[in-house]
N, C-alpha and C positions, 0 to 999 in steps of 0.2 A: 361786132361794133365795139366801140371804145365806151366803155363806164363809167370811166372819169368824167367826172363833174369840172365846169368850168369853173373861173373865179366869178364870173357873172348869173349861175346857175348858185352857186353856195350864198352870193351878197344876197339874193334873191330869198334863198331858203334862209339867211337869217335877218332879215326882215319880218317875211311874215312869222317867222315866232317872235320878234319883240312886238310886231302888231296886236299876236293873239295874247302876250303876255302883258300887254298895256290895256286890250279892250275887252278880253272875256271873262264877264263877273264870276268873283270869287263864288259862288252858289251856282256854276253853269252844271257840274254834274248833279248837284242834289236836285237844283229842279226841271234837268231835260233828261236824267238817268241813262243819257247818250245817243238818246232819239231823235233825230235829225227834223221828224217830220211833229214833233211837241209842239204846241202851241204857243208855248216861250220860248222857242228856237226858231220857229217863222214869223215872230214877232221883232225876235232880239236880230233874225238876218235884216229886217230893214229898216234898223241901224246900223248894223255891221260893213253890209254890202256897201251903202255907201262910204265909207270909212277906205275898202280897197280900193274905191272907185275915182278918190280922190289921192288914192296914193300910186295909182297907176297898175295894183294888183290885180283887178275885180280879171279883166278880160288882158292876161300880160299877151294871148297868140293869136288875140284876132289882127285884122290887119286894121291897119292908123287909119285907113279910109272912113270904117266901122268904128272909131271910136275905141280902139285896140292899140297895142301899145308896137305889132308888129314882129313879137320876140317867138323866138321857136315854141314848140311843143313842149318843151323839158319843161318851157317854165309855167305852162297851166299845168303839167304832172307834178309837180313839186307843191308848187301852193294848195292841186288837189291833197297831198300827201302829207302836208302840214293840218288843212282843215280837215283831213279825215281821223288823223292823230286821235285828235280832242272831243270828237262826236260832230262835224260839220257846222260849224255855227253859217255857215251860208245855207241851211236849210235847204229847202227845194228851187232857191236859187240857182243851184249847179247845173241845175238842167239845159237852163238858157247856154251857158256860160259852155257847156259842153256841146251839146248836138241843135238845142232849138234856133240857136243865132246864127250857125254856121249854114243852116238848112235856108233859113231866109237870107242871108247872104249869097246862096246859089240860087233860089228857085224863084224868090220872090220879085216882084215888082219894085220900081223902085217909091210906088205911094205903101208896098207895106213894108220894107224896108226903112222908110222914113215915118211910119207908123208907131213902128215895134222897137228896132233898133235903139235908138235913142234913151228910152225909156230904161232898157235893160243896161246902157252902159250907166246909166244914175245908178243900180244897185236896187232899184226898190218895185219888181216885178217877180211873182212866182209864175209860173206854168205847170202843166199836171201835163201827164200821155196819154190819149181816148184811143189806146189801142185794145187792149185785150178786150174777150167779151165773151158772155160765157158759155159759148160755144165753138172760139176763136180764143184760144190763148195763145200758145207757139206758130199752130197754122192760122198765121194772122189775115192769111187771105181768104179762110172762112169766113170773114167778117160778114153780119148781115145787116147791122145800122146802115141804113138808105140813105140817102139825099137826092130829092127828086126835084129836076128841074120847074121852076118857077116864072111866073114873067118877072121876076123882081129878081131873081137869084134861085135858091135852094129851100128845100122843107124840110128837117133832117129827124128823122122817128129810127128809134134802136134804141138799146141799151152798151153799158161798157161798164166793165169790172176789175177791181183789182187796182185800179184806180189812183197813185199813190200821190196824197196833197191836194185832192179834189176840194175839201173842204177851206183850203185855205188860198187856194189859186186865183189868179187876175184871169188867165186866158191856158184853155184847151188847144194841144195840139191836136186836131181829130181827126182819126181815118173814119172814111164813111163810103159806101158801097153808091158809085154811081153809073156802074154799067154790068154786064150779065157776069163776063167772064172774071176768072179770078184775080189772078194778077191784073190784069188788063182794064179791068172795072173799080179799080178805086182810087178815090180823091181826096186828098189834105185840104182841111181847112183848119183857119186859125180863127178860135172861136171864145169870146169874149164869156167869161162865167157866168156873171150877170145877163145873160139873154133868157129872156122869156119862156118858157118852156125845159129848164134845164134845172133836174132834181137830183140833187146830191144826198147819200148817205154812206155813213161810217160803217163798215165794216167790224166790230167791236174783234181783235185781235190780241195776243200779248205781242205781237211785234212795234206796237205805236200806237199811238193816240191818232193821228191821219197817215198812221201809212196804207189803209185800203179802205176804198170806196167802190158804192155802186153808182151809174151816172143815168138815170133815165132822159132822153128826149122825147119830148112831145111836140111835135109839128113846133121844131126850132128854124123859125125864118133868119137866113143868113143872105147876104147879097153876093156876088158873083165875086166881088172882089175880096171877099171872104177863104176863096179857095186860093190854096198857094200851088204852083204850078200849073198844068194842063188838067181837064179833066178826063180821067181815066187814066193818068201817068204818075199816079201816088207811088206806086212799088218802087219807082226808082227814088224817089224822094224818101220810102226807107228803107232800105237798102242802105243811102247814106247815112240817116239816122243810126240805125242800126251799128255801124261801122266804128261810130263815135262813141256810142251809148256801151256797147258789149265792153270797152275797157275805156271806160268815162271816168269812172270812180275810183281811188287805190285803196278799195274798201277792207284792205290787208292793213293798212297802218292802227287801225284799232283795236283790230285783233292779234297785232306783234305787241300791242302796249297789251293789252289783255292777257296777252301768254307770260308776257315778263311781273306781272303783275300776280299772275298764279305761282308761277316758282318761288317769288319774294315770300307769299304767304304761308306755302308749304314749307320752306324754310325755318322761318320763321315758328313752324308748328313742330320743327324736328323731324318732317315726314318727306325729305327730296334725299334720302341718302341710298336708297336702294336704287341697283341696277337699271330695276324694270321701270321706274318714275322718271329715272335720269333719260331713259331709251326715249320714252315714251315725249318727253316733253322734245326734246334734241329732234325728232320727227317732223314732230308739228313745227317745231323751229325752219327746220329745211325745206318743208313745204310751202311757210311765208315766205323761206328768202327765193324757192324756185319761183312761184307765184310773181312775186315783185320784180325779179330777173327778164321773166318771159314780159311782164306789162310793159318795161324800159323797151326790151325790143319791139314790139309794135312799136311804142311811140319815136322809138329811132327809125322806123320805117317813114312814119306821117313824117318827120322830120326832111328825109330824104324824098319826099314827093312822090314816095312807091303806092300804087294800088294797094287796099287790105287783100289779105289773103290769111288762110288757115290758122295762120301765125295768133292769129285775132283768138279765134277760138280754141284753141290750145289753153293762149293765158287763162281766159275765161274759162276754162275748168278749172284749172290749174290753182284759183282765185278760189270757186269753190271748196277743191278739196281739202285748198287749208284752211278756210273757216273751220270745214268739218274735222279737222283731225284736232284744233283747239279746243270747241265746245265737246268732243267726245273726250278729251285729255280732262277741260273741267269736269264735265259731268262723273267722269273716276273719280274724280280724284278729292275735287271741292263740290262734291255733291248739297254738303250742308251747309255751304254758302245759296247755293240756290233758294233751296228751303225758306231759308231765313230772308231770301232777296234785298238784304242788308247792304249788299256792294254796288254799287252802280255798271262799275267796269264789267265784273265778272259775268253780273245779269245780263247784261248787253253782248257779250260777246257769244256767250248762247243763245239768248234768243232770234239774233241777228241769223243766224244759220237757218231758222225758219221760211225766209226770203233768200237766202243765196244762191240756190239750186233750182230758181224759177225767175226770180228778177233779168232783164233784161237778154231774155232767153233761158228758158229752159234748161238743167244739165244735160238731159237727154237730146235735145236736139243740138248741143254742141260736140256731143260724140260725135251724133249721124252727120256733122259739115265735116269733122276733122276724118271720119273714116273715108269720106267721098271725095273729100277735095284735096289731102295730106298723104292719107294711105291709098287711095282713090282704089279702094274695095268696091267688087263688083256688087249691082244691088242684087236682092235676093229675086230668083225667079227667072 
């Protein structure tokens, strides 16, 4: 594919940097230390959110029908890659913006589409994922949250974990088990936070102040029109999710400001002159730029209206491994900036490695897609 950026793809990407340089208060990293999901970052997104929303950023690839401005893919990649730069000031608004809008755009009705929709192109709606559970992380079709028919709709009893922005969310996307079989026995529904029955807590982590929750339900009455899709045909509803979500985020641009950010200081301390520090940093270096290379090609793919395919999960390790070859460059090298947890950047860019190897998939199970459907290895046995 071609790399080259259009003139319509750069106008774009400098926008939103005068955007974020006119509206992101001078104290964003001292007081969100680059945690997206801080309590002055989900607070400060709905102000922000509506700021793109009015300037035609918020949603540049949904289509005009939706309240979208109709523009390719490049250009939700690129404002994602702006807003991951700086620590996401769109909080756990990106969710919408990425997989939850496009999800109700295919599966929904058009009363929950005119529910939902709307709200989200104002800018000022979070969502959380009631997927994982702790017994169902990766094999998400272990799930055993129920939802049992009702003469009014649904009763829905389970738990779900891991959880991320539960505490600060408007509405749950939730899987919930409503028939025997695996795949074939679950349903989506879109589930308002505020219901009855529904206990949130914090997972106390150093990755974030809400980035993990647990979600208890206790007999949560939900109506029929609460489920998006058919019931018992959620898998295909993520599946798509999934497709979106696995390279959602260009969660490499904070960790390319992070690595340049380390050299500066090593420098700076007289300690970037040997060999093995120059080797070592130039790695990590090539692994952001492989990382970012492979996520352009997927999104040249959606571009091109091609089915996902392995290519997906590829980048998606590929995403991982260079977090991991950053925070292991810091961890050498700037170990006593750690200590001290005096830098915002450098903390964050380490501790973020915490979540990268399990968020939106597992490492492990993007190997076993990329062995079976890429190198299409036989299974064992």
């Amino acid at each position: 594919m071609n790399f080259e950026w259009t003139e319509g793809h750069r106008a774009f990407r400098q926008k939103a940097k005068d955007l974020l340089a006119e509206h992101l208060p001078a104290d964003w990293a001292a007081q969100t230390r680059y945690d997206q999901g801080s309590i002055y970052a989900a607070n400060f997104s709905r102000k922000f959110c509506p700021i793109l929303a009015r300037e035609g950023m918020l949603l540049p690839h949904w289509p005009r029908e939706f309240g979208g401005s109709g523009m390719d893919p490049f250009y939700h990649w690129i404002l994602g890659e702006e807003m991951a730069a700086v620590g996401e000031p769109r909080s756990y608004q990106y969710m919408y913006c990425n997989w939850v809008g496009p999800a109700i755009m295919a599966y929904g009705t058009e009363a929950q589409k005119q529910a939902h929709l709307p709200r989200m192109t104002t800018g000022n709606v979070i969502w959380c994922q009631g997927f994982s559970e702790p017994s169902a992380g990766s094999d998400l079709a272990a799930l055993s949250t129920r939802a049992e028919r009702t003469a009014n709709g649904y009763v829905i009893n389970g738990s779900k974990i891991w959880t991320s922005g539960a505490s600060v969310a408007d509405f749950c996307f939730l899987l919930a088990r409503t028939g025997d079989k695996r795949n074939s026995g679950i349903s989506v529904f879109l589930l308002p936070m505020d219901t009855k029955g529904i206990d949130v807590r914090v997972i106390k982590t150093f990755m974030g102040a809400t980035a993990f929750h647990e979600v208890f339900l206790t007999d949560v009455e939900v109506p029929e029109s609460a489920r998006l899709g058919e019931e018992n045909r959620g898998w295909q509803i993520v599946r798509h999710v999934m497709y979106n979500e696995r390279i959602g985020a260009p969660r490499y641009m904070l960790t390319l400001n992070a690595l340049d950010h380390a050299v500066a200081l090593l420098k700076a301390k007289n300690r970037f002159g040997d060999d093995m520090t120059r080797m070592r940093a130039g790695r990590a270096r090539g692994a952001l730029n492989a990382a970012r290379t492979l996520c352009h090609q997927v999104i040249g793919e959606r571009v091109k209206g091609r089915p996902p395919g392995p290519l997906t999960n590829v980048a998606r390790y590929a995403v991982v491994m260079a977090d991991r070859h950053v925070a292991e460059f810091i961890g050498d090298y700037l170990h006593e900036e750690l200590v001290t947890n005096d830098d915002p950047l450098i903390a964050a860019a380490y501790r973020r490695t915490g979540s990268t190897g399990f968020a939106a998939g597992a490492a492990e199970i993007q190997l076993n897609l990329i062995s079976r459907d890429l190198l299409q290895l036989p299974r064992e046995g």
